[in-house]
N, CA, C and O atoms as a GROMACS GRO file, in nm:
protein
  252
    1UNK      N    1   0.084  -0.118   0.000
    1UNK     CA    2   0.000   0.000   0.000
    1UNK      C    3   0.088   0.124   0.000
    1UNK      O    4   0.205   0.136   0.037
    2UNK      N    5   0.013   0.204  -0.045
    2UNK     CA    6   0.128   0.326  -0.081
    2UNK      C    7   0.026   0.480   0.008
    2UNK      O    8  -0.090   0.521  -0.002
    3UNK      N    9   0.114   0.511   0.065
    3UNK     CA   10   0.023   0.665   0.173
    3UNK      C   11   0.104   0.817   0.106
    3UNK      O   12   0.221   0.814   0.069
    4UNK      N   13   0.044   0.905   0.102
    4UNK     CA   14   0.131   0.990   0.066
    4UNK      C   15  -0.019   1.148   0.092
    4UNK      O   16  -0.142   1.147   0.085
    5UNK      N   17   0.075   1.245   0.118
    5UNK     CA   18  -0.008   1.360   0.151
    5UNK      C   19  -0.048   1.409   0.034
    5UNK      O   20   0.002   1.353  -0.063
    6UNK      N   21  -0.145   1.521   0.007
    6UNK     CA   22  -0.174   1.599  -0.085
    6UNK      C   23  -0.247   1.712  -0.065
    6UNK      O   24  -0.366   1.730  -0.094
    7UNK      N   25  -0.155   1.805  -0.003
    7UNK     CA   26  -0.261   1.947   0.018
    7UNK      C   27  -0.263   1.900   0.173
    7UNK      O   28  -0.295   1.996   0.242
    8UNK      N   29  -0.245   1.816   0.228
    8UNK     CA   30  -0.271   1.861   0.404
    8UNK      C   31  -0.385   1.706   0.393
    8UNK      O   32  -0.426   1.673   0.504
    9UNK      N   33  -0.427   1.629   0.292
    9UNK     CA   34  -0.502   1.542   0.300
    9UNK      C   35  -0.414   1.401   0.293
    9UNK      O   36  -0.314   1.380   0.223
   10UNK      N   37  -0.485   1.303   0.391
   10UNK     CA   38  -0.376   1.168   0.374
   10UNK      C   39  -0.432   1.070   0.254
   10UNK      O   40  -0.554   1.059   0.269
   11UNK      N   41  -0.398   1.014   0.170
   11UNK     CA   42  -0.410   0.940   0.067
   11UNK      C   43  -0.379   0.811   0.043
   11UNK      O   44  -0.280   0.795  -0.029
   12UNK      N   45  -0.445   0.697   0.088
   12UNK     CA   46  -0.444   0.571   0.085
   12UNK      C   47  -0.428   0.479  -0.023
   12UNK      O   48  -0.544   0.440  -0.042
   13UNK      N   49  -0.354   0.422  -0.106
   13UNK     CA   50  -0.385   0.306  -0.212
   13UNK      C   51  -0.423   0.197  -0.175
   13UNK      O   52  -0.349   0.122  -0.110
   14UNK      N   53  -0.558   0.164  -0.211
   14UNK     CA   54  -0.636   0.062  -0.175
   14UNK      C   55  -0.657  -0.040  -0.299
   14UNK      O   56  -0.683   0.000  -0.412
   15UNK      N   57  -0.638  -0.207  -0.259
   15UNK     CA   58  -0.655  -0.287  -0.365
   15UNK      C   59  -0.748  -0.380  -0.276
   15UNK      O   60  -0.734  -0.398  -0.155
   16UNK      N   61  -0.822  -0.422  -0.339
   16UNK     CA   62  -0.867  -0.577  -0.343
   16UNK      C   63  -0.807  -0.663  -0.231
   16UNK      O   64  -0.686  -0.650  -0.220
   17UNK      N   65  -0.872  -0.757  -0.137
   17UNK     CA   66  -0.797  -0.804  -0.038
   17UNK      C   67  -0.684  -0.937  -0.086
   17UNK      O   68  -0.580  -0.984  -0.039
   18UNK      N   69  -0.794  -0.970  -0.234
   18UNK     CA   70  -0.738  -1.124  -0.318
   18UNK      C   71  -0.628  -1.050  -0.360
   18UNK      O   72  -0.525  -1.093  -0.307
   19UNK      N   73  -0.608  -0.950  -0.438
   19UNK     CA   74  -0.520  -0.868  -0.512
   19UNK      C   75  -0.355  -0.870  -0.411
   19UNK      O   76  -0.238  -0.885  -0.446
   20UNK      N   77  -0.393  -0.858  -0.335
   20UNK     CA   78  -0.246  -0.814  -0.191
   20UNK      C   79  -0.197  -0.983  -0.168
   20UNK      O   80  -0.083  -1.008  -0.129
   21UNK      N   81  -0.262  -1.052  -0.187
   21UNK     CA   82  -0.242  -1.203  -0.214
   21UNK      C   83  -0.071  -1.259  -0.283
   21UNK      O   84  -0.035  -1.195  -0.382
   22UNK      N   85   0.011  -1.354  -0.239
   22UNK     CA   86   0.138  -1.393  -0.308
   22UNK      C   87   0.105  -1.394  -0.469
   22UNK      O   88   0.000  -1.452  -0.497
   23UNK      N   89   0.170  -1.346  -0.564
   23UNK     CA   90   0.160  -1.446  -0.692
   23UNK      C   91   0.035  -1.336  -0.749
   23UNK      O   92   0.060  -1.309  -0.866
   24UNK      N   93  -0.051  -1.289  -0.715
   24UNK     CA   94  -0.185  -1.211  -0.777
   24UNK      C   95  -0.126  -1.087  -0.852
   24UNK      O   96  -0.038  -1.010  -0.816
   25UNK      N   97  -0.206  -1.091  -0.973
   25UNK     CA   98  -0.223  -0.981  -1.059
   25UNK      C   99  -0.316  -0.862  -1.025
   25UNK      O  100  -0.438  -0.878  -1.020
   26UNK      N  101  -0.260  -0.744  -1.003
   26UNK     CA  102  -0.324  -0.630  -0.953
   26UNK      C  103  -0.422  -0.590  -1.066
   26UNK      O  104  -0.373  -0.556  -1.174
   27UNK      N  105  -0.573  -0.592  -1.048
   27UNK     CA  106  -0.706  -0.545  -1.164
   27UNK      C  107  -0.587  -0.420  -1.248
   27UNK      O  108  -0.474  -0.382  -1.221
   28UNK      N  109  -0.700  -0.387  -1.371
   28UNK     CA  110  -0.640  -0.267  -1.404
   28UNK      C  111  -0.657  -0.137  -1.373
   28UNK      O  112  -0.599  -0.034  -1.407
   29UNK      N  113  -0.763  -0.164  -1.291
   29UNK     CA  114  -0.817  -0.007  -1.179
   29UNK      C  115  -0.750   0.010  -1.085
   29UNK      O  116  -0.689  -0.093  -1.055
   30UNK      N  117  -0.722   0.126  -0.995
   30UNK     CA  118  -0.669   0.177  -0.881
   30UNK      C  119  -0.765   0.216  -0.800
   30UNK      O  120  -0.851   0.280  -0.860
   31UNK      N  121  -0.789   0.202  -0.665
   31UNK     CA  122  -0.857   0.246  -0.564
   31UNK      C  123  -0.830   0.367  -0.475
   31UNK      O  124  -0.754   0.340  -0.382
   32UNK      N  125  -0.859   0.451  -0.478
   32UNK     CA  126  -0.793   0.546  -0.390
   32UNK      C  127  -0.870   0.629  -0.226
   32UNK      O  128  -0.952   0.720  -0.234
   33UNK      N  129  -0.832   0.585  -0.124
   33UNK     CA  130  -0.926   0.685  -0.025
   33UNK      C  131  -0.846   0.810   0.070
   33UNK      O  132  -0.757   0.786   0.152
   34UNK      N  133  -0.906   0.965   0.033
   34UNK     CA  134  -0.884   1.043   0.054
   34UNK      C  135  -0.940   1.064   0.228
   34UNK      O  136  -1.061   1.059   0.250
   35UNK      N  137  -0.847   1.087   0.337
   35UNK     CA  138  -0.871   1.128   0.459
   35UNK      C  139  -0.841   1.290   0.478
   35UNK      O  140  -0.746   1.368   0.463
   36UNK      N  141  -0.982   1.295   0.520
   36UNK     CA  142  -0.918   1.474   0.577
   36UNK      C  143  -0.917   1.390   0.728
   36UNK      O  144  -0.947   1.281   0.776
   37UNK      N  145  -0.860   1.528   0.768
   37UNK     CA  146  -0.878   1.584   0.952
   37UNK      C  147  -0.977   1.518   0.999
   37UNK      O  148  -0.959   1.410   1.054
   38UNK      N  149  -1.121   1.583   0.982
   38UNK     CA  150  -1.228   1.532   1.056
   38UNK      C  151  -1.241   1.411   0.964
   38UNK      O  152  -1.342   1.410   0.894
   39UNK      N  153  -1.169   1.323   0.956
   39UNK     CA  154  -1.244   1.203   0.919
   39UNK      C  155  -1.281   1.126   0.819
   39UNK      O  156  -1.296   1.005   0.806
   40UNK      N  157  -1.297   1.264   0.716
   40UNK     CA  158  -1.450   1.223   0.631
   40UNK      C  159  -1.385   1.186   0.504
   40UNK      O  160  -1.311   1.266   0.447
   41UNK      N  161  -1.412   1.051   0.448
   41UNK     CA  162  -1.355   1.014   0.335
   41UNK      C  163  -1.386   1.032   0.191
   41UNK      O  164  -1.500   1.075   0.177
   42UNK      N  165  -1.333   1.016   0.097
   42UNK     CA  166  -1.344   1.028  -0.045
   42UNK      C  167  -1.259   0.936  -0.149
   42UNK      O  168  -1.139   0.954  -0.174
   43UNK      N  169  -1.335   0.844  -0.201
   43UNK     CA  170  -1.326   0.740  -0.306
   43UNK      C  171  -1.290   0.808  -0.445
   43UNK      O  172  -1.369   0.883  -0.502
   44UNK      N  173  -1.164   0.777  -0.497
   44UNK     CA  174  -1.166   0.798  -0.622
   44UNK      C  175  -1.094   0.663  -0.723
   44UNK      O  176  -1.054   0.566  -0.658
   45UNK      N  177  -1.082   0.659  -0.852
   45UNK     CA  178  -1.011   0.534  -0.932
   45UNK      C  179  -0.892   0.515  -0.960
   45UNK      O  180  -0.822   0.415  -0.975
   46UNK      N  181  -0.869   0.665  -0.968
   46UNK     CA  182  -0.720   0.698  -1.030
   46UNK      C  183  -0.633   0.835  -0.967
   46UNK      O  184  -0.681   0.948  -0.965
   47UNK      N  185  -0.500   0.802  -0.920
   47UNK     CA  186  -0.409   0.916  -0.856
   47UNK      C  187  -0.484   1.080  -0.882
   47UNK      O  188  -0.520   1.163  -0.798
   48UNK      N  189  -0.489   1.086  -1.047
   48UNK     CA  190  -0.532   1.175  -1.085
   48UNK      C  191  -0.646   1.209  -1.006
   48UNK      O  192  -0.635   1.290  -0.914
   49UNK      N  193  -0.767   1.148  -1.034
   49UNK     CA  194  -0.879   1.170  -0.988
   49UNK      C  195  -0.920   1.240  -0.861
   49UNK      O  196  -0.998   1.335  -0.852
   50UNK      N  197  -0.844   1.170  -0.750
   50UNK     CA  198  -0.854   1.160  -0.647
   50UNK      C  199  -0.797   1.316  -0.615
   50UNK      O  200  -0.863   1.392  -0.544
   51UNK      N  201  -0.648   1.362  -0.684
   51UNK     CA  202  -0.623   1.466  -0.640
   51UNK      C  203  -0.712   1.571  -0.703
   51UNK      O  204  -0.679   1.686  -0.677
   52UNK      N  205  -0.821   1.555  -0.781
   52UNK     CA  206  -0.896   1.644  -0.834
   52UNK      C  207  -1.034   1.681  -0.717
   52UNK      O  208  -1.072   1.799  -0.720
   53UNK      N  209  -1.099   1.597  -0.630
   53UNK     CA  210  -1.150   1.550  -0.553
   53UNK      C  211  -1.127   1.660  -0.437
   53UNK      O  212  -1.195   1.743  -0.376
   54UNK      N  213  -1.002   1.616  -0.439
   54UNK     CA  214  -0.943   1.683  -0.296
   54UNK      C  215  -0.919   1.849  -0.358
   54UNK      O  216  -0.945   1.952  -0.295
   55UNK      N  217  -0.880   1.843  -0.455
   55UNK     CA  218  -0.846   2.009  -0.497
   55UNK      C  219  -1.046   2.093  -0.489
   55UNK      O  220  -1.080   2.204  -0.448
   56UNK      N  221  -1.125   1.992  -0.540
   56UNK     CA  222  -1.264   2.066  -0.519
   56UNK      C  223  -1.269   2.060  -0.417
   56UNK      O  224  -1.228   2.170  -0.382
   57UNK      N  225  -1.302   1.980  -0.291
   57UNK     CA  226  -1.339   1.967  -0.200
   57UNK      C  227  -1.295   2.113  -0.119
   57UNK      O  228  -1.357   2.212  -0.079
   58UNK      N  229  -1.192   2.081  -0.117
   58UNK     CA  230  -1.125   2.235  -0.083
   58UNK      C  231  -1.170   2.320  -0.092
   58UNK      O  232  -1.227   2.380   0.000
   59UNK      N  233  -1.161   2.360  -0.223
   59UNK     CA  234  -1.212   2.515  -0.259
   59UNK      C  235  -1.363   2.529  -0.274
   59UNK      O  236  -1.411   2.614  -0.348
   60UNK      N  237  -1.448   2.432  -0.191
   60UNK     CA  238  -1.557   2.444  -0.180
   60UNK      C  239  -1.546   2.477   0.006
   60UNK      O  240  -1.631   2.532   0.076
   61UNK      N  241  -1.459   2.440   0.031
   61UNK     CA  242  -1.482   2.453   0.205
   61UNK      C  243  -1.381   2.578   0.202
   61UNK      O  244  -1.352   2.604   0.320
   62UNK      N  245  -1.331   2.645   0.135
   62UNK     CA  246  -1.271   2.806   0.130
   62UNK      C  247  -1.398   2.883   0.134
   62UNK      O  248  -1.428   2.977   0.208
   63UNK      N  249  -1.496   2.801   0.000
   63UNK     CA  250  -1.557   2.937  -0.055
   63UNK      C  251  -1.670   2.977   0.052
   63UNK      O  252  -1.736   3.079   0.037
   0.00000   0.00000   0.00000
């Protein structure tokens, strides 16, 4: 699993439990879950995505 920040948000790579398995082929999708502060999570498919997510989320809790 891979963690990494973005903007002050923590960022989880999430697979499949079979997937993390010896010998298994990782799907061709990516899972991603975005943690803020309070908690509250956000699902996206792809690195990209996810940091798009978090860049709205944001500038909706600025505006």
């Amino acid at each position: 699993m891979t963690d990494f920040k973005y903007k002050g948000v923590l960022v989880t790579e999430n697979w499949p439990a079979s997937v993390r398995m010896r010998g298994a082929d990782r799907p061709s999708y990516e899972r991603w879950t975005a943690t803020f502060n309070d908690l509250t999570t956000l699902n996206a498919n792809s690195k990209r995505e996810i940091k798009a997510v978090i860049t709205a989320t944001l500038q909706q809790v600025a505006a």
